[in-house]
PASEBA-1860 file (N, C-alpha, C; in nm, 3 decimals):
! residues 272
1> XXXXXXXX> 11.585/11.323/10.575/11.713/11.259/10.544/11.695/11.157/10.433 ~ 11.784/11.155/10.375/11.806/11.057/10.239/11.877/10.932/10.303 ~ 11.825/10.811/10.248/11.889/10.683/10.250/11.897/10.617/10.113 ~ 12.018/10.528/10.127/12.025/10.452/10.025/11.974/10.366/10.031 ~ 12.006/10.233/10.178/12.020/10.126/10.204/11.938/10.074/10.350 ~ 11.855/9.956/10.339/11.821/9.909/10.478/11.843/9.730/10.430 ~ 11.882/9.705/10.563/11.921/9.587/10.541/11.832/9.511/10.656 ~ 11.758/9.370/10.613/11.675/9.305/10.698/11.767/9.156/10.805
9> XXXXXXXX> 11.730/9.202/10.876/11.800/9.089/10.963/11.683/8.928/11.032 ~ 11.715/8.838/11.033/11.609/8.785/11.119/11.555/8.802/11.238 ~ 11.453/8.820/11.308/11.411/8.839/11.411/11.442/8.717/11.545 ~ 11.432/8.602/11.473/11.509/8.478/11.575/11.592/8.470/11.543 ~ 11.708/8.587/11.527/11.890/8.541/11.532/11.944/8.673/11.541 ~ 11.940/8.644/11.738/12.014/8.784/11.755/12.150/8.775/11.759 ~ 12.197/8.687/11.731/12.330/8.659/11.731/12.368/8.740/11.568 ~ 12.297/8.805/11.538/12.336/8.885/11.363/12.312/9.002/11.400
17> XXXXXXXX> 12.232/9.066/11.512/12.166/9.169/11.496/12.300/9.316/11.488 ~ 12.413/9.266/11.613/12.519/9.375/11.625/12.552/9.366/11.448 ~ 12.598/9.251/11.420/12.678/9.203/11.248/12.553/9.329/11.147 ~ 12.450/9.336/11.210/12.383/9.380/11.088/12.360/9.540/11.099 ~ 12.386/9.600/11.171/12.412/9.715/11.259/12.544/9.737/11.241 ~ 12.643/9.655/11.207/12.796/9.720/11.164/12.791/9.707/11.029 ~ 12.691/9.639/10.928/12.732/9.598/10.829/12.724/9.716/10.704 ~ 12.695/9.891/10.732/12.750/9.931/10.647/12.592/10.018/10.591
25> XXXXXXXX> 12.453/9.982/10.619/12.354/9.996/10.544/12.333/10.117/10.627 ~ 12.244/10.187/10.571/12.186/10.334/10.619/12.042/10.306/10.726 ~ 12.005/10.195/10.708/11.894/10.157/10.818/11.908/10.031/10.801 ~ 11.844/9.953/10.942/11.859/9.813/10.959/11.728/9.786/11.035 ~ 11.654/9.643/10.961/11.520/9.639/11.031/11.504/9.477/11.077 ~ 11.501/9.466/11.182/11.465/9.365/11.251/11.351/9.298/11.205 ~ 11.325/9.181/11.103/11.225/9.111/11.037/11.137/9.037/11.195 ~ 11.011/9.018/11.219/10.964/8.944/11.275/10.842/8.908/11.201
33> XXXXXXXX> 10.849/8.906/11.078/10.730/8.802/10.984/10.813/8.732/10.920 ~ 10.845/8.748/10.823/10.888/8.676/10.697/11.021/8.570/10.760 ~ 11.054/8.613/10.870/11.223/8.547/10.870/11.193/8.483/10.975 ~ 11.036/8.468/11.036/11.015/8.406/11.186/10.876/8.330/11.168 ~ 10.931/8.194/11.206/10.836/8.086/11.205/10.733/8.115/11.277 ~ 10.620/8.044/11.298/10.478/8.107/11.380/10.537/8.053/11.505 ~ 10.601/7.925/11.527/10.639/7.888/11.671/10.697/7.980/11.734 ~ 10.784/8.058/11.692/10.896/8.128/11.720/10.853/8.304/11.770
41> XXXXXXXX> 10.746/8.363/11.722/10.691/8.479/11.706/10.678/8.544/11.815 ~ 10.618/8.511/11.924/10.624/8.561/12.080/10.791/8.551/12.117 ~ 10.855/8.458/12.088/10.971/8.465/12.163/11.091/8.570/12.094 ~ 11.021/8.614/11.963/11.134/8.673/11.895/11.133/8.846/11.880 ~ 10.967/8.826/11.908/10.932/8.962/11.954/11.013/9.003/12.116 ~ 10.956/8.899/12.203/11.023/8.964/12.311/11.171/9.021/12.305 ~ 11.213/8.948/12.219/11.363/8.972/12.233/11.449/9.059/12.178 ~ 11.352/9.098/12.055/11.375/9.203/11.994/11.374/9.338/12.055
49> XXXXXXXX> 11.247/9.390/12.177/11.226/9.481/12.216/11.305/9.497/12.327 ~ 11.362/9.369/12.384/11.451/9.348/12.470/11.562/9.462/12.428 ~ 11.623/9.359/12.337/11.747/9.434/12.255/11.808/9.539/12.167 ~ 11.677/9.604/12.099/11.620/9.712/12.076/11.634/9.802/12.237 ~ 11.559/9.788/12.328/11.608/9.861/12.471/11.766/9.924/12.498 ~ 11.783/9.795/12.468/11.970/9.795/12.517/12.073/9.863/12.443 ~ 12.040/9.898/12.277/12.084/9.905/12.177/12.130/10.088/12.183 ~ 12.232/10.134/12.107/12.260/10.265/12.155/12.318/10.304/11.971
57> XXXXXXXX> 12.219/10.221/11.887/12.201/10.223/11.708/12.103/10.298/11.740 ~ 12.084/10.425/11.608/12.019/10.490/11.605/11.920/10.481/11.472 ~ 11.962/10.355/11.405/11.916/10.311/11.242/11.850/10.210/11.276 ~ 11.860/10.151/11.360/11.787/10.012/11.384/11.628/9.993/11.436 ~ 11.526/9.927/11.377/11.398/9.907/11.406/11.361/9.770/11.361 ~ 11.242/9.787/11.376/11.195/9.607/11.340/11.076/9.634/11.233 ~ 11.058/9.525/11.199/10.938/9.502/11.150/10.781/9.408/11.125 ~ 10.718/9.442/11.186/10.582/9.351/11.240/10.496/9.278/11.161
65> XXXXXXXX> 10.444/9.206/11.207/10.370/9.116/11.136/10.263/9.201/11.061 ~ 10.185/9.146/11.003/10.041/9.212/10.939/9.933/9.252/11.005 ~ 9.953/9.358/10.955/9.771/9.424/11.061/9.639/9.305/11.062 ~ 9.625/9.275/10.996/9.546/9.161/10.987/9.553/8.998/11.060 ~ 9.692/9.003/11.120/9.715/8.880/11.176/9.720/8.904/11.284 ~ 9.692/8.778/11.389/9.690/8.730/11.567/9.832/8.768/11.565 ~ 9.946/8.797/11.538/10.070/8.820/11.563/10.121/8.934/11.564 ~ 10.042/8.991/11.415/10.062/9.148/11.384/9.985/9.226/11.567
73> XXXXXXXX> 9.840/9.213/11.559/9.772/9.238/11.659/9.880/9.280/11.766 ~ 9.950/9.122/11.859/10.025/9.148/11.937/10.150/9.199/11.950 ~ 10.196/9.184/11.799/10.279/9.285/11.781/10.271/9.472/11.876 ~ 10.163/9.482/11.798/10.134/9.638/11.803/10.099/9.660/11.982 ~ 10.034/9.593/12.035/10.004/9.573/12.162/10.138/9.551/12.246 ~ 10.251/9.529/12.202/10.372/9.486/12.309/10.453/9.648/12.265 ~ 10.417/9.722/12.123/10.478/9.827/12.091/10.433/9.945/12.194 ~ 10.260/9.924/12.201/10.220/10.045/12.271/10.247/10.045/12.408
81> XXXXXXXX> 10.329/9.994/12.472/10.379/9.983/12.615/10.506/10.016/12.638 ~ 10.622/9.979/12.478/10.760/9.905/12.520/10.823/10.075/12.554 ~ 10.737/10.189/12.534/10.835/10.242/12.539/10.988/10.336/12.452 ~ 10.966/10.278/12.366/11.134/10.287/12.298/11.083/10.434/12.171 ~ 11.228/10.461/12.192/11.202/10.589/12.044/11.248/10.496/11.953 ~ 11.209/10.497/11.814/11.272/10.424/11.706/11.260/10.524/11.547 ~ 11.349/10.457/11.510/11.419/10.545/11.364/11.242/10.551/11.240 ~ 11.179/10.430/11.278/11.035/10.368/11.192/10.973/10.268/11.245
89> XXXXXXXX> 10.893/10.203/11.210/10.817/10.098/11.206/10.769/10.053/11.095 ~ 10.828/9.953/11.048/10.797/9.886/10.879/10.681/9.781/10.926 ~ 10.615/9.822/10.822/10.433/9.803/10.819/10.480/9.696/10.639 ~ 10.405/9.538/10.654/10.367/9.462/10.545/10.255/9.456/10.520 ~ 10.267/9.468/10.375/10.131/9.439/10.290/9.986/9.512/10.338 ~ 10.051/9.691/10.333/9.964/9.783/10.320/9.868/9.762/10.243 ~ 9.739/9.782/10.293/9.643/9.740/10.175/9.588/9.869/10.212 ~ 9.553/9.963/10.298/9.477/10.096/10.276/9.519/10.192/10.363
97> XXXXXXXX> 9.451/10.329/10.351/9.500/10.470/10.418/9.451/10.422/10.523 ~ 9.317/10.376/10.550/9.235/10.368/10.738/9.373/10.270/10.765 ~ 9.382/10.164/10.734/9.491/10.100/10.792/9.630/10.172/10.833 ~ 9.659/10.290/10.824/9.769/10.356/10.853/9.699/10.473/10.974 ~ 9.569/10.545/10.929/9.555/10.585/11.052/9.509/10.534/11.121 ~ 9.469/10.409/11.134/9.375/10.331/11.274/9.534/10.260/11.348 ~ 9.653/10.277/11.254/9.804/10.260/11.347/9.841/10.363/11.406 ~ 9.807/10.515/11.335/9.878/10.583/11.360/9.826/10.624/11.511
105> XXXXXXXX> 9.664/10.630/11.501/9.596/10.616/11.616/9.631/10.536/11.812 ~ 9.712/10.409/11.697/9.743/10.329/11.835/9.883/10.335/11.852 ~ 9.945/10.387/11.803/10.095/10.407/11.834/10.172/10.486/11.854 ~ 10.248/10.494/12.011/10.300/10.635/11.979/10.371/10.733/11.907 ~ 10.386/10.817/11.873/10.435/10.888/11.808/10.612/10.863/11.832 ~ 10.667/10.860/11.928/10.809/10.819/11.966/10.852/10.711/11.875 ~ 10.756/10.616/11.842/10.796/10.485/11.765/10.862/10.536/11.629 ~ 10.804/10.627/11.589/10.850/10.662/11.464/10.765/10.673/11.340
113> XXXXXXXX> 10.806/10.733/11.248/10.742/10.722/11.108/10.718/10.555/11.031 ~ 10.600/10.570/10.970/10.605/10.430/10.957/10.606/10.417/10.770 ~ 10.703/10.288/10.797/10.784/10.241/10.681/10.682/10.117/10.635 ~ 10.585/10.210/10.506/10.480/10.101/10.447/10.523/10.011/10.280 ~ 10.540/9.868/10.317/10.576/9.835/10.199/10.400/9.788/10.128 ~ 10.430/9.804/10.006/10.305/9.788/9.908/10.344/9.652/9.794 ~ 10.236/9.540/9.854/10.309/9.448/9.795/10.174/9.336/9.767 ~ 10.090/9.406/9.728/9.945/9.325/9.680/9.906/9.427/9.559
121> XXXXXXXX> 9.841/9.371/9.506/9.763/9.436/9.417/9.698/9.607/9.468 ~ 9.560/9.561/9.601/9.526/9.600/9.654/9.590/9.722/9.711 ~ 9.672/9.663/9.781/9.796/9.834/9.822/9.811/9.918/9.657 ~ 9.864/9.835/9.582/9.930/9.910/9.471/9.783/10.036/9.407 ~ 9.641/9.982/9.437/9.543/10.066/9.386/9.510/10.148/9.502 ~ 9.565/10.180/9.571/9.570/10.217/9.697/9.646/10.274/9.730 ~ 9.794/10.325/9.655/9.899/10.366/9.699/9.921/10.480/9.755 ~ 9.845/10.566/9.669/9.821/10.727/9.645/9.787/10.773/9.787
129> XXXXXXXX> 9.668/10.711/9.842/9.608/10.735/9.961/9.692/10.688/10.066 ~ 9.713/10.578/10.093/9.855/10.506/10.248/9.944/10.643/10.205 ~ 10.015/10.659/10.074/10.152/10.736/10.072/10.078/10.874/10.125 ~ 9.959/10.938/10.079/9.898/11.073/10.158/9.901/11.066/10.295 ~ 9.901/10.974/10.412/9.910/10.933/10.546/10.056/11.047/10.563 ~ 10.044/11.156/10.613/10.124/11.212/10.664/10.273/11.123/10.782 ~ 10.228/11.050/10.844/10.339/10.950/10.905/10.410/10.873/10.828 ~ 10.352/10.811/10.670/10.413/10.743/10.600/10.523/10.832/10.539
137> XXXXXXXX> 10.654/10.809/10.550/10.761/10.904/10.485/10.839/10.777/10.426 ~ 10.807/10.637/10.470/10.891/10.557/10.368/10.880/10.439/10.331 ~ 10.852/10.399/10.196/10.792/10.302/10.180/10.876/10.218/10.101 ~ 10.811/10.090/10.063/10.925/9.992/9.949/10.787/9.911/9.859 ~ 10.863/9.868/9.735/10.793/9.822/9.660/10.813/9.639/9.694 ~ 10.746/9.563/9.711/10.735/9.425/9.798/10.715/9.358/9.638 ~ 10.799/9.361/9.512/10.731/9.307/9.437/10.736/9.134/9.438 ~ 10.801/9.036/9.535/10.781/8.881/9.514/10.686/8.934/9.575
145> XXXXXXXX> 10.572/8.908/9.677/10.459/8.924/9.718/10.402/8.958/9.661 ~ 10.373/9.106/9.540/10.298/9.122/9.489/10.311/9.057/9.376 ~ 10.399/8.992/9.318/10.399/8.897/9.198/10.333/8.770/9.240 ~ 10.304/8.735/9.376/10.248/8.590/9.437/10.098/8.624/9.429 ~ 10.084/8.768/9.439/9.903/8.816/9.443/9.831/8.806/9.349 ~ 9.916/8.872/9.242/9.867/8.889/9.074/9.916/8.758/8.986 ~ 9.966/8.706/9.011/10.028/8.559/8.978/10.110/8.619/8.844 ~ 10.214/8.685/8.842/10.285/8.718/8.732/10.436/8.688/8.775
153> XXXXXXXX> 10.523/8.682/8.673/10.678/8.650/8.707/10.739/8.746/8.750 ~ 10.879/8.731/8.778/10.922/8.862/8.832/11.069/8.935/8.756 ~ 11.030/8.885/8.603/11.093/8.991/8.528/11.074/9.145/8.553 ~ 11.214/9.216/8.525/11.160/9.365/8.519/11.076/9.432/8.475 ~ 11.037/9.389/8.347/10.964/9.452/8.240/10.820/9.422/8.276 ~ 10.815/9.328/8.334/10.667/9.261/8.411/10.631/9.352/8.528 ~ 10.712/9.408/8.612/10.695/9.529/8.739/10.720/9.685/8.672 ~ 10.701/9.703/8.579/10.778/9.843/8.527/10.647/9.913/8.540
161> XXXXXXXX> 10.506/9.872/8.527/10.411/9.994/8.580/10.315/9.966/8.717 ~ 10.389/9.904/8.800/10.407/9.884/8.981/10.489/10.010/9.028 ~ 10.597/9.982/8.975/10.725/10.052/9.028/10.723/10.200/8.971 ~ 10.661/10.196/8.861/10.631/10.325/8.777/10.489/10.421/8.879 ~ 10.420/10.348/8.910/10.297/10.400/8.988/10.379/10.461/9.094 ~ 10.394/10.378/9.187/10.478/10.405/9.316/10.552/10.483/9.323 ~ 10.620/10.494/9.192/10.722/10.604/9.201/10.667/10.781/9.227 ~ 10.578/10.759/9.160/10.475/10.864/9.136/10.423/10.912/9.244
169> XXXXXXXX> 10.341/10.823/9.294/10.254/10.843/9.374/10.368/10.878/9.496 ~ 10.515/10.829/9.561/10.581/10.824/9.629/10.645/10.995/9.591 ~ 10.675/11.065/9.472/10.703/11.201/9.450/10.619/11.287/9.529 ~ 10.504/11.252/9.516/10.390/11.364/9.524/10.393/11.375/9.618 ~ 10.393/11.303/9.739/10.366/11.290/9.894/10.479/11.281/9.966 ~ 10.617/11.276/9.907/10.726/11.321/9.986/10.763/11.192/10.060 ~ 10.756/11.077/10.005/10.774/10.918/10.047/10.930/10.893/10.012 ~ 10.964/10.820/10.086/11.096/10.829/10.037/11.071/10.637/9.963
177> XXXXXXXX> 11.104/10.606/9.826/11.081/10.469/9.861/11.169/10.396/9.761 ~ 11.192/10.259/9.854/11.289/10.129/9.836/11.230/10.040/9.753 ~ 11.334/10.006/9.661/11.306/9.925/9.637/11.325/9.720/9.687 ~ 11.259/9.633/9.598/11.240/9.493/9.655/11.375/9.467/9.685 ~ 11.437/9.399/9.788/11.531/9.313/9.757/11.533/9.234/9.652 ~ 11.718/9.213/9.664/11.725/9.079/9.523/11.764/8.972/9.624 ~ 11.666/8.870/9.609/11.670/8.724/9.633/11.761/8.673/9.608 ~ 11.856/8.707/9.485/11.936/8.587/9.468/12.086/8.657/9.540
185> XXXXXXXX> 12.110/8.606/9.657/12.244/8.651/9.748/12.334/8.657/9.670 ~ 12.405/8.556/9.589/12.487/8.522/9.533/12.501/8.603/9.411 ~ 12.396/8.686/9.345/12.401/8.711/9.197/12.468/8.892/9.230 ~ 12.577/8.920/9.269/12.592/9.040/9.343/12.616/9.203/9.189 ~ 12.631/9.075/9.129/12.673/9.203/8.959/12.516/9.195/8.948 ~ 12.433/9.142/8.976/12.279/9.195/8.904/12.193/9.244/9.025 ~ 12.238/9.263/9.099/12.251/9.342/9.208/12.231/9.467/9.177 ~ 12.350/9.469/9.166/12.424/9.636/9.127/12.322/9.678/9.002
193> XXXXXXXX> 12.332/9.608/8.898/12.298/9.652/8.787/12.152/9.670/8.754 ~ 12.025/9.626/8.873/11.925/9.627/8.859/11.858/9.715/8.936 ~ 11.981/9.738/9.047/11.970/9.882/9.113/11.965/9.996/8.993 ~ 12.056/9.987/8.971/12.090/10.089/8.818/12.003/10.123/8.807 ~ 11.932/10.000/8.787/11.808/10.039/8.602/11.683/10.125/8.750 ~ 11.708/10.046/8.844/11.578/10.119/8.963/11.603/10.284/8.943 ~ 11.734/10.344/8.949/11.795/10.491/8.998/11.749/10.547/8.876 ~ 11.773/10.483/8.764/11.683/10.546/8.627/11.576/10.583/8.636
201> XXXXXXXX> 11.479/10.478/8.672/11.372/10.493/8.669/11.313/10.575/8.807 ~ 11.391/10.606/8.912/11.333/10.702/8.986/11.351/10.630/9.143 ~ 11.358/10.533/9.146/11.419/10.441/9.294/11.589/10.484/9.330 ~ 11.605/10.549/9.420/11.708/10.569/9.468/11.741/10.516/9.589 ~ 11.645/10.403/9.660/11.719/10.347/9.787/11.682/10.181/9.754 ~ 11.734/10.116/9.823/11.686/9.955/9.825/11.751/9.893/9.917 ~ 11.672/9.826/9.905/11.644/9.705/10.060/11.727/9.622/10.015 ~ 11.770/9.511/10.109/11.887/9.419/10.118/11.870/9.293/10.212
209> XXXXXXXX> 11.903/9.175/10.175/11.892/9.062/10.259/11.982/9.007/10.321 ~ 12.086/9.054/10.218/12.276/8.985/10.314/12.359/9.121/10.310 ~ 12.455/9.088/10.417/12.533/9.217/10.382/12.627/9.246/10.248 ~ 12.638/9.181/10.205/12.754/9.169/10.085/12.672/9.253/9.956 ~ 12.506/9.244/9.962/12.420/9.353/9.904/12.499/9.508/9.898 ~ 12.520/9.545/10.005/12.505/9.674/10.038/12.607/9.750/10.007 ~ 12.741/9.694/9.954/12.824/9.810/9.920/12.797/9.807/9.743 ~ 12.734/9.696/9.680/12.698/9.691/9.543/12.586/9.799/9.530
217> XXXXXXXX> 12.501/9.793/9.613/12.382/9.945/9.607/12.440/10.041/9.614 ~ 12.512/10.064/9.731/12.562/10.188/9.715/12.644/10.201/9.617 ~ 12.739/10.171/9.541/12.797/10.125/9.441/12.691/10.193/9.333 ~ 12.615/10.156/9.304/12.511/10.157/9.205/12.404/10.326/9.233 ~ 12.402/10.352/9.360/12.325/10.444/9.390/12.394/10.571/9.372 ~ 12.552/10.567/9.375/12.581/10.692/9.367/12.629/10.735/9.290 ~ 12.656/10.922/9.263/12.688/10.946/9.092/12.792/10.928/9.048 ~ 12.828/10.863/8.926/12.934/10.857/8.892/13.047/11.031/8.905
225> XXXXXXXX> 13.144/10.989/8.808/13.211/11.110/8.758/13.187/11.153/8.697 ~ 13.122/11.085/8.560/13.057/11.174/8.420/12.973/11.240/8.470 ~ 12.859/11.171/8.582/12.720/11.239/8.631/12.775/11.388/8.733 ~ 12.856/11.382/8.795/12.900/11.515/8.864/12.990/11.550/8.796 ~ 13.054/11.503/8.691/13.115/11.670/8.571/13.021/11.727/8.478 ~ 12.885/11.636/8.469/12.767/11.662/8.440/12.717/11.793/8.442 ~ 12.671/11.754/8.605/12.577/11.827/8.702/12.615/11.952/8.705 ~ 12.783/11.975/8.740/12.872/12.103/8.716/12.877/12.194/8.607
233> XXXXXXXX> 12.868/12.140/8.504/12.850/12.188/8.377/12.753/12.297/8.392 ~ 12.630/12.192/8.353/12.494/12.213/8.328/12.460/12.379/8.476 ~ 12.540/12.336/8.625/12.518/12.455/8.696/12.606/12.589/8.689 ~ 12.678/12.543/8.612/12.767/12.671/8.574/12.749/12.739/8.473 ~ 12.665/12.674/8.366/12.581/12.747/8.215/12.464/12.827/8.296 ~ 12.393/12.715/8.369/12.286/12.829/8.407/12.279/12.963/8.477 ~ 12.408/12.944/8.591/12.435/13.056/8.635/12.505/13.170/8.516 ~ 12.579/13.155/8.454/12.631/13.194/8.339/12.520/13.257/8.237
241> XXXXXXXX> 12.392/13.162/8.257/12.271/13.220/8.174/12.158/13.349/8.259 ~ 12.275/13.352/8.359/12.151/13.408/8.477/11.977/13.387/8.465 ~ 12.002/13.229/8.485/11.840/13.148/8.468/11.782/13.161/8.338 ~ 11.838/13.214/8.216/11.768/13.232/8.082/11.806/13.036/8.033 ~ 11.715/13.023/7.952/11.725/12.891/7.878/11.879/12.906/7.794 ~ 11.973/12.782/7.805/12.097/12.784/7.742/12.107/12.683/7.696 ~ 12.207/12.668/7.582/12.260/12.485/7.555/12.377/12.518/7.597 ~ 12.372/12.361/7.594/12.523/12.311/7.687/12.488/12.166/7.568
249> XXXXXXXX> 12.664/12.181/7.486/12.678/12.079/7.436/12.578/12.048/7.317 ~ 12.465/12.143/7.277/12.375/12.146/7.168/12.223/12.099/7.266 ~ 12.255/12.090/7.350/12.078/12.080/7.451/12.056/12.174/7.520 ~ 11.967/12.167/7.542/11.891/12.292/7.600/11.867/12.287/7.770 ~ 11.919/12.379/7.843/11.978/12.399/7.954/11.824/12.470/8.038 ~ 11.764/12.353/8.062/11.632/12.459/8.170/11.611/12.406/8.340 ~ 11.527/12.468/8.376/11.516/12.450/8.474/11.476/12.287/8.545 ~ 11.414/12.218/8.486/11.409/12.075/8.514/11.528/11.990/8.530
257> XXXXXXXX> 11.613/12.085/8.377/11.751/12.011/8.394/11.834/12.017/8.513 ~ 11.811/12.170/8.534/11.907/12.210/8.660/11.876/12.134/8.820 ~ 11.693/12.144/8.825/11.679/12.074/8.948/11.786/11.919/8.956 ~ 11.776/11.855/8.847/11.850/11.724/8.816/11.999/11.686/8.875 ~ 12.069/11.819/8.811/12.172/11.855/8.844/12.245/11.915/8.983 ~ 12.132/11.981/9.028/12.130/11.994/9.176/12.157/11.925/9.301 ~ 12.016/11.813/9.227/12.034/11.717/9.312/12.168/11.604/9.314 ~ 12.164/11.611/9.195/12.320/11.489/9.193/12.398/11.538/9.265
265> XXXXXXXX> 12.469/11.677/9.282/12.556/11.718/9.348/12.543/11.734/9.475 ~ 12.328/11.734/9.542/12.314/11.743/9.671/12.390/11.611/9.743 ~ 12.372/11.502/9.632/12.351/11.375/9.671/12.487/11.319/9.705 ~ 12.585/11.353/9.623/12.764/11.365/9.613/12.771/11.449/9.800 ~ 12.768/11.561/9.810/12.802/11.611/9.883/12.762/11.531/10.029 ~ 12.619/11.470/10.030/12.619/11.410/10.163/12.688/11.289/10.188 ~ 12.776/11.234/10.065/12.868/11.106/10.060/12.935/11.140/10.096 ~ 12.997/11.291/10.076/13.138/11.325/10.079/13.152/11.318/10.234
END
């Protein structure tokens, strides 16, 4: 299945969790690192798996601390008991393939496919191999973290061969992958528009921090009208060419083009 959108909620504020579960995104992940103080971590886990139990969302999962941390640890230890089927399990700051099977090893299979973001250096030289992990089907590019690793800013043009790797490496192995959230809540037109430039370059889903994100992605993720009177064109020459090379419009009508075209219209049709 194709997604556009996952939207992160805090892990100590379940009072958002239904709000974030109506709010519209194609998956929703329960943060218990980044959005949860160390005081707070046992109590937010419990409550999560609590409510997660109770929950009758079929998009909704969480996401755990670091394999490497006393939290991550118990994380994974309260997972291999709780029980629950879930949509994924979002895994931070993948740094290698053993690290995905020494999870895949301890977790059941019911939990779900696991959702690896790559957001160090380390992961990023590493990508190829975590994304070969047969369980990994979906990953995101973590670039503030990995801009905090490599100590670089977080202009676009500064991530364009991160996101360019990933993209790659994410084709080959059948990854489906997200891009970073935008930090700035408020900036909702560069939002949209940096999604854009992501769908160009080969990112077709992204992550989200508020809800007001998520109808600007989708917004941004899906094809226009030019792009599906496009797509139509271009599949009606080829059939017309019965698969021989054609122009359309003075270009040349081949098979790369057509997969292109295909897909836009696969992509239209599951909106519709």
């Amino acid at each position: 299945m194709h997604y556009r959108s996952q939207l992160f909620v805090p892990g100590n504020r379940p009072d958002r969790f239904e709000k974030a579960c109506q709010a519209g995104a194609d998956l929703v992940c329960i943060d218990l690192e980044d959005a949860v103080g160390p005081g707070e971590k046992d109590a937010a886990r419990d409550g999560v798996l609590e409510w997660l139990s109770q929950s009758s969302h079929s998009h909704v999962s969480l996401r755990i601390n670091g394999l490497t941390t006393p939290d991550g640890r118990r994380d994974i230890a309260a997972l291999k008991s709780c029980g629950l089927k879930l949509p994924f399990i979002m895994i931070p700051k993948v740094a290698s393939r053993a690290q995905m099977n020494d999870l895949d090893d301890d977790l059941p299979d019911d939990l779900g496919p696991f959702f690896a973001i790559i957001e160090s250096a380390e992961g990023l030289l590493n990508c190829e191999d975590i994304f070969s992990n047969g369980r990994v089907t979906l990953g995101m590019y973590g670039a503030v973290d990995y801009a905090g690793d490599v100590d670089c800013d977080h202009t676009w043009e500064t991530h364009l061969y991160a996101r360019s790797r990933l993209i790659a490496a994410a084709a080959v192995f059948d990854v489906q992958l997200f891009d970073v959230p935008h930090i700035n809540v408020r900036d909702l037109d560069d939002c949209e528009s940096s999604t854009r430039r992501a769908k160009a370059l080969g990112i077709h889903a992204r992550s989200a921090i508020h809800p007001a994100q998520i109808e600007r992605i989708h917004a941004a993720l899906s094809p226009s009208v030019d792009e599906v009177a496009h797509a139509e064109k271009v599949i009606a020459a080829y059939k017309d060419a019965k698969g021989n090379v054609v122009l359309l419009d003075g270009k040349f009508i081949e098979a790369p083009v057509v997969k292109k075209a295909m897909r836009v219209l696969a992509y239209k049709n599951r909106l519709a």
